[in-house]
N, CA, C and O atoms as a GROMACS GRO file, in nm:
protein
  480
    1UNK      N    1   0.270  -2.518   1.148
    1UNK     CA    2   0.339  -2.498   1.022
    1UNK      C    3   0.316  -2.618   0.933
    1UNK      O    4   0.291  -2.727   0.986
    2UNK      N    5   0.321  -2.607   0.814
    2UNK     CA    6   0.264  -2.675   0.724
    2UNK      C    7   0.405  -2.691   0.590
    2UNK      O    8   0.413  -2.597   0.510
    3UNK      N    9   0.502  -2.804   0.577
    3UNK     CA   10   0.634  -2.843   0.484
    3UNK      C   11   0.549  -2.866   0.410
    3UNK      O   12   0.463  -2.952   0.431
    4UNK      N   13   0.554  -2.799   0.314
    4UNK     CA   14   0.542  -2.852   0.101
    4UNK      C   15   0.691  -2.892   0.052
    4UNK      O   16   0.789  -2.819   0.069
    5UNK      N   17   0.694  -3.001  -0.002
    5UNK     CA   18   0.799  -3.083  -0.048
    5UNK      C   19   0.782  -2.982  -0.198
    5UNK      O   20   0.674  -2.954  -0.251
    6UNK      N   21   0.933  -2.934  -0.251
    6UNK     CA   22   0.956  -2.824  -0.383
    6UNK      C   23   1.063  -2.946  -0.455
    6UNK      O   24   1.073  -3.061  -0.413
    7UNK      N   25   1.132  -2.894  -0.564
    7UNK     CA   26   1.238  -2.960  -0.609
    7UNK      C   27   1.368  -2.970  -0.558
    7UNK      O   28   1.412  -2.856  -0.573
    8UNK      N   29   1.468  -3.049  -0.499
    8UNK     CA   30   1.567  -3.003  -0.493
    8UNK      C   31   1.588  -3.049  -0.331
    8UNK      O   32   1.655  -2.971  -0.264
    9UNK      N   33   1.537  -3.167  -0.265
    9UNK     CA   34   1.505  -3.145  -0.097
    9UNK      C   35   1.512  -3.015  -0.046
    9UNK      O   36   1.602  -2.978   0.030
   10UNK      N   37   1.436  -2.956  -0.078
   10UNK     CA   38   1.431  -2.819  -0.037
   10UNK      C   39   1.249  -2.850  -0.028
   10UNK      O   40   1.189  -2.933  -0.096
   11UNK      N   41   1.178  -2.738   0.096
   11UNK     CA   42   1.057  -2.737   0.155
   11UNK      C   43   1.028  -2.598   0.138
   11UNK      O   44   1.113  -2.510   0.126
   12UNK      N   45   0.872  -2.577   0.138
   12UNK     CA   46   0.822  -2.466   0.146
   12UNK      C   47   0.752  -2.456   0.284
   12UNK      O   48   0.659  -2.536   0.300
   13UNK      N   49   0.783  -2.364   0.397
   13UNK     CA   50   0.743  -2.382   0.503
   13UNK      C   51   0.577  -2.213   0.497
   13UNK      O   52   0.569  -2.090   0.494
   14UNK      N   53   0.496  -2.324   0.499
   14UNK     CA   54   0.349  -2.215   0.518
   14UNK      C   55   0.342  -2.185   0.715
   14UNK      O   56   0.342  -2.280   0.794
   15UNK      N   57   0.339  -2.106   0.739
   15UNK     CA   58   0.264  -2.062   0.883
   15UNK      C   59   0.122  -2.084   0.840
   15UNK      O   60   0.068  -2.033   0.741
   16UNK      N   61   0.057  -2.181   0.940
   16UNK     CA   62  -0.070  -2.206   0.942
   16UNK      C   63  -0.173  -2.124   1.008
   16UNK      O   64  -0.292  -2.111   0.981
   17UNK      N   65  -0.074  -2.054   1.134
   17UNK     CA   66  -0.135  -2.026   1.247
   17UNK      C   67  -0.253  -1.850   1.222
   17UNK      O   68  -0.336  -1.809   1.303
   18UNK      N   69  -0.220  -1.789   1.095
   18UNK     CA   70  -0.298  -1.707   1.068
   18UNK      C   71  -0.374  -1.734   0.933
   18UNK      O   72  -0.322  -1.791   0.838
   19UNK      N   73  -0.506  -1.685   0.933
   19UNK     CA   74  -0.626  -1.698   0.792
   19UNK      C   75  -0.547  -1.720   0.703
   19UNK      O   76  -0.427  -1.707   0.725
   20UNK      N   77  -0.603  -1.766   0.560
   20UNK     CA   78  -0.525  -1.775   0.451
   20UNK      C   79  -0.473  -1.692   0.382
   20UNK      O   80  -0.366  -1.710   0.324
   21UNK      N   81  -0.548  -1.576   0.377
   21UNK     CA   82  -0.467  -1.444   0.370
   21UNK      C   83  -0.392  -1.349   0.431
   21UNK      O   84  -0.368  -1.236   0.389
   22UNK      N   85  -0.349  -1.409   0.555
   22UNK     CA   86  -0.198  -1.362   0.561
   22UNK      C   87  -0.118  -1.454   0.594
   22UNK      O   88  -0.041  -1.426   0.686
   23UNK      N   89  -0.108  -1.588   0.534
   23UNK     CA   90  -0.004  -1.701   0.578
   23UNK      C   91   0.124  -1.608   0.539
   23UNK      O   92   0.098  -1.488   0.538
   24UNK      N   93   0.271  -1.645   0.504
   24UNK     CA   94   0.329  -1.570   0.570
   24UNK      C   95   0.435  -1.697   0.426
   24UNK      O   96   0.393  -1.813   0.431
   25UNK      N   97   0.486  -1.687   0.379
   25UNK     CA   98   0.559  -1.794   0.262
   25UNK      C   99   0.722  -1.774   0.318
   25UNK      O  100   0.791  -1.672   0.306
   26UNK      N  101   0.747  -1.860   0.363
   26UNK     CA  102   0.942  -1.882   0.372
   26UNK      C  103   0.995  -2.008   0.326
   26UNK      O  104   0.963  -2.127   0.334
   27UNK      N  105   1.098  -1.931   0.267
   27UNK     CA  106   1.168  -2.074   0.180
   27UNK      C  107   1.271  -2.014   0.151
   27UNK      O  108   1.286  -1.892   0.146
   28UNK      N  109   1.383  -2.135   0.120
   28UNK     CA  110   1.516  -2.060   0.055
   28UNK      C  111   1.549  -2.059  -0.074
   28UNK      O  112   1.660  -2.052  -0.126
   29UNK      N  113   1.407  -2.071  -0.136
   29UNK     CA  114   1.433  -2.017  -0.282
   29UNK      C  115   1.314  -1.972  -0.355
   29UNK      O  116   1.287  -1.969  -0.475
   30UNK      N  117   1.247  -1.937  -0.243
   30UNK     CA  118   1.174  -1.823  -0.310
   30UNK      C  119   1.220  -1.586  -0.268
   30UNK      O  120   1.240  -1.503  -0.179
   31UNK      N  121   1.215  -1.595  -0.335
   31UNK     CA  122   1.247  -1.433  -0.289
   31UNK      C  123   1.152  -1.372  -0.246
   31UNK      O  124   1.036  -1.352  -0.282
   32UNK      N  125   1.216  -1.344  -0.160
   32UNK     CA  126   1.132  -1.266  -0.083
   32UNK      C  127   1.100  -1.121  -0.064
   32UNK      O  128   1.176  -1.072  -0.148
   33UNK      N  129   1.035  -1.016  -0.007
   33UNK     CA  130   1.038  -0.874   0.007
   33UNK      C  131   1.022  -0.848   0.160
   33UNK      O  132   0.914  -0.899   0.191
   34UNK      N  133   1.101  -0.773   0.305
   34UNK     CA  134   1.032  -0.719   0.420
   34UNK      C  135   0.913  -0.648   0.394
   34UNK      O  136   0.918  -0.544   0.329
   35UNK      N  137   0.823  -0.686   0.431
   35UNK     CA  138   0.724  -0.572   0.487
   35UNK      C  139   0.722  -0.530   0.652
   35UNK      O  140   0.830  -0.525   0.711
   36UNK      N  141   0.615  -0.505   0.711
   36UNK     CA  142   0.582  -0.434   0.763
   36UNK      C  143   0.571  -0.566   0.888
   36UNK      O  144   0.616  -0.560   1.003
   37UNK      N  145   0.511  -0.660   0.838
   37UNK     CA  146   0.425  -0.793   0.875
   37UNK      C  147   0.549  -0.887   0.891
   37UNK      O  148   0.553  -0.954   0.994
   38UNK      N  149   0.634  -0.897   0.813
   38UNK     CA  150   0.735  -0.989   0.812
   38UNK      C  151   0.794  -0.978   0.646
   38UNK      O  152   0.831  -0.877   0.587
   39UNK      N  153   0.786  -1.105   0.603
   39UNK     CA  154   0.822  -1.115   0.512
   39UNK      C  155   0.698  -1.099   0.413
   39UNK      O  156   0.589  -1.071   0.463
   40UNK      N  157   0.711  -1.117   0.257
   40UNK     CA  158   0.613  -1.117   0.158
   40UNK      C  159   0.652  -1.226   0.072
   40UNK      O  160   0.771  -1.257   0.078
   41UNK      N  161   0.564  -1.306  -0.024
   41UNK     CA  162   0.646  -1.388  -0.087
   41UNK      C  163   0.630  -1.268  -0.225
   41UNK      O  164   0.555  -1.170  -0.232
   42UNK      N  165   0.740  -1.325  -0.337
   42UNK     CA  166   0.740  -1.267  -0.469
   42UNK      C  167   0.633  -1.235  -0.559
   42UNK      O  168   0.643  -1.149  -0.646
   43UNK      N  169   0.490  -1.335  -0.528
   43UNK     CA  170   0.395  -1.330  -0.596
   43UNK      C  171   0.336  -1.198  -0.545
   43UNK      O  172   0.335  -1.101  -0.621
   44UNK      N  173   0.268  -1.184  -0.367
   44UNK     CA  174   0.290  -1.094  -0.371
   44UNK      C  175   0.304  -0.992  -0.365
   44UNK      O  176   0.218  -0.913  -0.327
   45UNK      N  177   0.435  -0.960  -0.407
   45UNK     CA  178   0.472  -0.822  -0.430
   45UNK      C  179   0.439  -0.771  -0.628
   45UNK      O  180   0.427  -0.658  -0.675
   46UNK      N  181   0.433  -0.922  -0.706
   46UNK     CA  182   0.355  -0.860  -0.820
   46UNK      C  183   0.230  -0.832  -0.835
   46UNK      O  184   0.196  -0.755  -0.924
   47UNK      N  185   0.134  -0.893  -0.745
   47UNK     CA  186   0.038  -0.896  -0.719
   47UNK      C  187   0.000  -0.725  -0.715
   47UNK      O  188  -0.073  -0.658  -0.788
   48UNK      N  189   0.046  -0.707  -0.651
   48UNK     CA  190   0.094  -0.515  -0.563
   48UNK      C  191   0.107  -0.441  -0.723
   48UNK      O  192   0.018  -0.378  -0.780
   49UNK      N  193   0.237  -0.469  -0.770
   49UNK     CA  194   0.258  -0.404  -0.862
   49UNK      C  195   0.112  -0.358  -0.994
   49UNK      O  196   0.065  -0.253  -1.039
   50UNK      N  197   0.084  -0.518  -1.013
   50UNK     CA  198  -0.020  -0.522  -1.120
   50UNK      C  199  -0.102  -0.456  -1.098
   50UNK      O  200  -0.126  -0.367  -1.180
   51UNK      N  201  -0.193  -0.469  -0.965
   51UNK     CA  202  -0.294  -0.397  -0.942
   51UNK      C  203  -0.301  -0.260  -0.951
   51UNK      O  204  -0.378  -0.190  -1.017
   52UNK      N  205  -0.163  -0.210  -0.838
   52UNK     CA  206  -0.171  -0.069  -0.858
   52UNK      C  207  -0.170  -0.004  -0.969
   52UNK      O  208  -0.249   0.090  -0.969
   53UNK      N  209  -0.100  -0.021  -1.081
   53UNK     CA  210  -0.064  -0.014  -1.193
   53UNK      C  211  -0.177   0.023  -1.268
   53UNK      O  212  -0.187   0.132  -1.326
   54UNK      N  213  -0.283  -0.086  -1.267
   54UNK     CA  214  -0.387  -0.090  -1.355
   54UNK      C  215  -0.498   0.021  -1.235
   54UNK      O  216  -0.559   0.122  -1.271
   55UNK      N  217  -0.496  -0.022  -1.133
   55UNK     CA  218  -0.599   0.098  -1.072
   55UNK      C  219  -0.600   0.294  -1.051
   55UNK      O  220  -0.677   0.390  -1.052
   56UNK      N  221  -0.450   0.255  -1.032
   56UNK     CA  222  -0.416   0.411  -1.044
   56UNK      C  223  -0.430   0.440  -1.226
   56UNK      O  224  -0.488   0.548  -1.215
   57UNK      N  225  -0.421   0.425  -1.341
   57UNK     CA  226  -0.379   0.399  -1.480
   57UNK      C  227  -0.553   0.438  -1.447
   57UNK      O  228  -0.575   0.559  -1.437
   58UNK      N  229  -0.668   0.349  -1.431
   58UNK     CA  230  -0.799   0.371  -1.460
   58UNK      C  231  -0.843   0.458  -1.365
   58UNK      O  232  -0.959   0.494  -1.383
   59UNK      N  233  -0.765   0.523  -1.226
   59UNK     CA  234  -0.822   0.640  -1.178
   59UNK      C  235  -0.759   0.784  -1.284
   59UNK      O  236  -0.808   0.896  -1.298
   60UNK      N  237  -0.671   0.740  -1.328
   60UNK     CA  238  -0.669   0.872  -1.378
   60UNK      C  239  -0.739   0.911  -1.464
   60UNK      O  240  -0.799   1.018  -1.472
   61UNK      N  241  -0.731   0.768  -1.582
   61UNK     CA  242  -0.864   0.808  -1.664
   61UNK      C  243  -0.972   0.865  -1.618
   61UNK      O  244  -1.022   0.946  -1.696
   62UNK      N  245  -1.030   0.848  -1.509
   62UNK     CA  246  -1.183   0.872  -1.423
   62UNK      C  247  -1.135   1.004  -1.427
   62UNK      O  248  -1.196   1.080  -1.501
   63UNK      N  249  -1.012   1.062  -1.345
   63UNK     CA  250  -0.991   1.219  -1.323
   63UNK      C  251  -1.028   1.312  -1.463
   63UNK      O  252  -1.093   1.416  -1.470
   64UNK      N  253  -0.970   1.245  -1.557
   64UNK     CA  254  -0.974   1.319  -1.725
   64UNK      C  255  -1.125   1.328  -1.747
   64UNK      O  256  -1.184   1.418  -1.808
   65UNK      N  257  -1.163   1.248  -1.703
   65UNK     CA  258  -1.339   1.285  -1.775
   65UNK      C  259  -1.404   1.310  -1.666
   65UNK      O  260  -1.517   1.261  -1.671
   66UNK      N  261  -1.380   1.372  -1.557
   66UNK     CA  262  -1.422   1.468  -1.464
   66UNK      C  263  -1.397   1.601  -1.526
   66UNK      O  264  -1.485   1.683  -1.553
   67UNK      N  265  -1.232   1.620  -1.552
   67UNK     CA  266  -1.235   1.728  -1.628
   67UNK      C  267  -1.296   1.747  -1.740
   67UNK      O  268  -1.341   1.858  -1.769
   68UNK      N  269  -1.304   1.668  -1.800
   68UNK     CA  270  -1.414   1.693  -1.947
   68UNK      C  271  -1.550   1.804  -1.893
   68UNK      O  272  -1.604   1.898  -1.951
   69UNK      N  273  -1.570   1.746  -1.769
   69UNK     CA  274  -1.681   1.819  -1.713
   69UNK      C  275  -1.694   1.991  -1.741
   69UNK      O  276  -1.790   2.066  -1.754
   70UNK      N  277  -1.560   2.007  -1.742
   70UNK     CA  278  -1.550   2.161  -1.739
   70UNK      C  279  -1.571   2.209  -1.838
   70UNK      O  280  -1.560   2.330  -1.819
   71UNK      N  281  -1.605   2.181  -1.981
   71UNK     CA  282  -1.648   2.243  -2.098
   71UNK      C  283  -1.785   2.319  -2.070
   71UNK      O  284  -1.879   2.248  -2.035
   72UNK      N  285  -1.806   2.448  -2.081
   72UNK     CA  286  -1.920   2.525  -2.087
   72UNK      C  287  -2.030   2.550  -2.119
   72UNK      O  288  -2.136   2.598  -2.078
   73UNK      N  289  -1.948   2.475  -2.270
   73UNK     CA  290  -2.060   2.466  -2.401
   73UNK      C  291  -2.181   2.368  -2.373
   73UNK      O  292  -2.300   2.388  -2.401
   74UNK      N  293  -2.109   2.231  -2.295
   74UNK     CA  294  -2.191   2.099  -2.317
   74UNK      C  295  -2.253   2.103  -2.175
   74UNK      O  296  -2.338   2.015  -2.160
   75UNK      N  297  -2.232   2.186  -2.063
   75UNK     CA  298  -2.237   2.157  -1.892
   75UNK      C  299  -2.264   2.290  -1.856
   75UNK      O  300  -2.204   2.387  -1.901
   76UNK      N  301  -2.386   2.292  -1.747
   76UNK     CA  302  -2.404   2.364  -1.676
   76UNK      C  303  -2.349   2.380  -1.535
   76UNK      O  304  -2.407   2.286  -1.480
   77UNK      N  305  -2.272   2.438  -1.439
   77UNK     CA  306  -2.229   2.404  -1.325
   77UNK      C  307  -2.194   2.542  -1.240
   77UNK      O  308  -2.163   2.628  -1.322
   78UNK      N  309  -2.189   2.584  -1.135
   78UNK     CA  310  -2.135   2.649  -1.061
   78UNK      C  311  -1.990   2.617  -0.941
   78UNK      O  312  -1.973   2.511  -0.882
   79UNK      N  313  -1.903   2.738  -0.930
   79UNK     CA  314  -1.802   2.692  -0.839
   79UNK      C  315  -1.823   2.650  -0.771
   79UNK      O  316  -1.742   2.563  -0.741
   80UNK      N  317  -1.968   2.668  -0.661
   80UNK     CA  318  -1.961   2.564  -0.512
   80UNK      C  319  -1.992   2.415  -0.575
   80UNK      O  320  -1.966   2.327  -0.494
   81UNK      N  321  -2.031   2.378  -0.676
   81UNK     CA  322  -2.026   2.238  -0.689
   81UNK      C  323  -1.913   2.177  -0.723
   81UNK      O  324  -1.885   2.065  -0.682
   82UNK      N  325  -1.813   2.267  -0.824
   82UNK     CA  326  -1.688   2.228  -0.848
   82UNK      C  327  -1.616   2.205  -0.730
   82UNK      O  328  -1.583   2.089  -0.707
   83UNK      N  329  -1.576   2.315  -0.632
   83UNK     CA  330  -1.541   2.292  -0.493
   83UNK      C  331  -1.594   2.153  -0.401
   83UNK      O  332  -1.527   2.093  -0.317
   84UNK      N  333  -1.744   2.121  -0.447
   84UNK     CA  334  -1.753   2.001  -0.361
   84UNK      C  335  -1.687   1.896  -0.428
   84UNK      O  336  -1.627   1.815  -0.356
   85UNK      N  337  -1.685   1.871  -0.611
   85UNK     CA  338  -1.618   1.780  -0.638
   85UNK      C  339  -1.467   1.805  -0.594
   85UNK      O  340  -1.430   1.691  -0.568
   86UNK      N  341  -1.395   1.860  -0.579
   86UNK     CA  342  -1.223   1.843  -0.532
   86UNK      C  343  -1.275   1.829  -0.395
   86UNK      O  344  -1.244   1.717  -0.352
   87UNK      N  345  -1.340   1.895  -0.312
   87UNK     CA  346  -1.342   1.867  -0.168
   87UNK      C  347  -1.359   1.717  -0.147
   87UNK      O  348  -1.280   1.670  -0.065
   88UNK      N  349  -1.466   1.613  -0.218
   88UNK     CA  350  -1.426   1.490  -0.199
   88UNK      C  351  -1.382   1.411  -0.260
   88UNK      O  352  -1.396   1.293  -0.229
   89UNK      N  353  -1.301   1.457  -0.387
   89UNK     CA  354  -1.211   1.371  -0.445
   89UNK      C  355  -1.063   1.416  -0.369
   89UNK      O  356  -0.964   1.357  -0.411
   90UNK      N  357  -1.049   1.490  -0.287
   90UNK     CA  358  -0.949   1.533  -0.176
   90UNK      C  359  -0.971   1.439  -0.041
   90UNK      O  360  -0.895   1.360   0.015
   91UNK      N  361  -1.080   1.472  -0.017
   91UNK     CA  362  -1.132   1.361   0.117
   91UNK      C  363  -1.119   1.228   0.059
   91UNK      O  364  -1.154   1.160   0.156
   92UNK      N  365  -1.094   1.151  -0.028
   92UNK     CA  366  -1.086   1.002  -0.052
   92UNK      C  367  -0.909   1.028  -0.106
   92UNK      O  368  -0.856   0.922  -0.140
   93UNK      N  369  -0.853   1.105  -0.113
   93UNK     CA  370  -0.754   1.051  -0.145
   93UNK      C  371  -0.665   1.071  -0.014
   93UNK      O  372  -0.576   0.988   0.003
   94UNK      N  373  -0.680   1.183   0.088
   94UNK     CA  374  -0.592   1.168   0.188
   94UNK      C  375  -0.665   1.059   0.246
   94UNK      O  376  -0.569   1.000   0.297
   95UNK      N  377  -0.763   0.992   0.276
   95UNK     CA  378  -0.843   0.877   0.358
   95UNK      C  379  -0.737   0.734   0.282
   95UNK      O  380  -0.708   0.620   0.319
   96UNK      N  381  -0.713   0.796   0.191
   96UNK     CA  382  -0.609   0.637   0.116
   96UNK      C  383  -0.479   0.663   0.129
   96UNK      O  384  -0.412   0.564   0.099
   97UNK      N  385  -0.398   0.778   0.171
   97UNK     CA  386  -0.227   0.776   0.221
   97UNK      C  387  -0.238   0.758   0.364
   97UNK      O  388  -0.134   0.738   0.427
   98UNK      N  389  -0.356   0.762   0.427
   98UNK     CA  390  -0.333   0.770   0.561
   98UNK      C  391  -0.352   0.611   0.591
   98UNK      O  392  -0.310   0.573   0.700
   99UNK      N  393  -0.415   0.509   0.499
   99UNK     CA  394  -0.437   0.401   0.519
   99UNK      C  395  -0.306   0.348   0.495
   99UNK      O  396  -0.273   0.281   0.593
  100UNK      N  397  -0.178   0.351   0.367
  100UNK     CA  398  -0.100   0.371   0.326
  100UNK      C  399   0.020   0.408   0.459
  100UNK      O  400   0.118   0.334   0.473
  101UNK      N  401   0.004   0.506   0.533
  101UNK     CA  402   0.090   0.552   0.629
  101UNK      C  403   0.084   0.494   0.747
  101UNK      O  404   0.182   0.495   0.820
  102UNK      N  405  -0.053   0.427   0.789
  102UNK     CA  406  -0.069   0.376   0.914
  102UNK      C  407   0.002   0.222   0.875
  102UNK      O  408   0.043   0.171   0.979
  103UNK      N  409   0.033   0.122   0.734
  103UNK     CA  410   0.079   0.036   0.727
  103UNK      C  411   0.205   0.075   0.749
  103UNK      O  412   0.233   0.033   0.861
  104UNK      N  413   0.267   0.114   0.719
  104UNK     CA  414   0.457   0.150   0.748
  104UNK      C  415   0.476   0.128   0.907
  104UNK      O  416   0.417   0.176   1.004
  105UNK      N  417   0.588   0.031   0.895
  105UNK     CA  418   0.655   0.059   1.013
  105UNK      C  419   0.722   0.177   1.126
  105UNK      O  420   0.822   0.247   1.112
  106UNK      N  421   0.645   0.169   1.217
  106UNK     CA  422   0.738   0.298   1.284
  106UNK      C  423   0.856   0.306   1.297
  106UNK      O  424   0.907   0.194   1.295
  107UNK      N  425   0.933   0.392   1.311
  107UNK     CA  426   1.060   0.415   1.302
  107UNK      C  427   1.073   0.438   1.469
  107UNK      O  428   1.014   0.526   1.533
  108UNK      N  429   1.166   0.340   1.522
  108UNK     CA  430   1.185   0.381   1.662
  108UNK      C  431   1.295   0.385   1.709
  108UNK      O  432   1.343   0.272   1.702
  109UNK      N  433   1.388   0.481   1.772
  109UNK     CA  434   1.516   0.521   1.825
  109UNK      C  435   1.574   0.370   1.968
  109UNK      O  436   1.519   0.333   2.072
  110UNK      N  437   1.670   0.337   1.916
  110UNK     CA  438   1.711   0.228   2.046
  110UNK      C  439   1.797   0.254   2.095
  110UNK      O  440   1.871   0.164   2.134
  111UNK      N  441   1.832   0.401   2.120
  111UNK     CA  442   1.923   0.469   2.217
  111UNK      C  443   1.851   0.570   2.274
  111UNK      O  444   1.784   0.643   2.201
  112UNK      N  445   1.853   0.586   2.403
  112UNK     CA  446   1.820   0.645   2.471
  112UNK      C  447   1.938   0.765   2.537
  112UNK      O  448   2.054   0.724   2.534
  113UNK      N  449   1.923   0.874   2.580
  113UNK     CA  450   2.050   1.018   2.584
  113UNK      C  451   1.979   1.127   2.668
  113UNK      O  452   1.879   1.195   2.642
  114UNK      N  453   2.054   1.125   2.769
  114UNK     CA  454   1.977   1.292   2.828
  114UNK      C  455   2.075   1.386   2.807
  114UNK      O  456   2.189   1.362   2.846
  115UNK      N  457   2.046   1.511   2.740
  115UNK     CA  458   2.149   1.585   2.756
  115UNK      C  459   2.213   1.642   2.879
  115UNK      O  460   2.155   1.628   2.987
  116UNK      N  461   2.321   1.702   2.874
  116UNK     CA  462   2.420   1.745   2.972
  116UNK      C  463   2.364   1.874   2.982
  116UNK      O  464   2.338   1.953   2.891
  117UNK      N  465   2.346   1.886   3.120
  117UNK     CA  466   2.243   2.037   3.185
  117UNK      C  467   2.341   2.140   3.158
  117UNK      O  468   2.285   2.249   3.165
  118UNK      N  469   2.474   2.151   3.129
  118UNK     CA  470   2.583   2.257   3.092
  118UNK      C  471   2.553   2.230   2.908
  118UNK      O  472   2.650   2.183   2.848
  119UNK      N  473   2.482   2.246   2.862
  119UNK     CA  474   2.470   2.215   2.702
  119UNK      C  475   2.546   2.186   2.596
  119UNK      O  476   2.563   2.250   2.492
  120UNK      N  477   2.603   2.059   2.639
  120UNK     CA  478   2.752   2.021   2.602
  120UNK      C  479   2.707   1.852   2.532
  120UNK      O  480   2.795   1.778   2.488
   0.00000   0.00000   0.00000
């Protein structure tokens, strides 16, 4: 572990013991968020925000001028190609909730119960 001297005798304690990208930030005055991993520091979780923000914001744009595609006048196309475009703009987006779902914590029961063989 690695003390950074802050204002206030107060320390910023870094965990050294993993790469620099996932040190691990605790302090008692920075805020924090649980994840999955432990804690997060505040940065971030804006970090998170910004990005998504701006990446989902410029995928959708991308989606709109896919649809543009569909004008008749300007594009030649048939349904099995339309079908392949949703088939893998479908295949990349469940491939990204499942990446999404495998980060979440499992949810695990800490009681254990057998039921009563009279179903009571």
């Amino acid at each position: 572990m690695t003390d950074i001297p802050l204002k206030n005798n107060t320390f910023l304690t870094v965990l050294t013991m993993f790469p620099s990208h996932y040190r691990q930030v605790l302090s008692g005055n920075i805020r924090v968020h649980k994840t999955v991993a432990g804690v997060m520091s505040e940065k971030g979780r804006r970090n998170f925000i910004r990005l998504a923000e701006r990446r989902v914001s410029r995928t959708i744009d991308e989606i709109r001028l896919i649809g543009n595609l569909s004008d008749r006048s300007n594009y030649e196309y048939d349904q099995d190609e339309v079908a392949k475009i949703f088939a893998a703009l479908r295949s990349e987006l469940n491939a990204c909730r499942k990446r999404f779902e495998a980060a979440r914590p499992k949810s695990r029961s800490t009681t254990f119960r057998l039921k009563d063989r009279r179903g009571s």
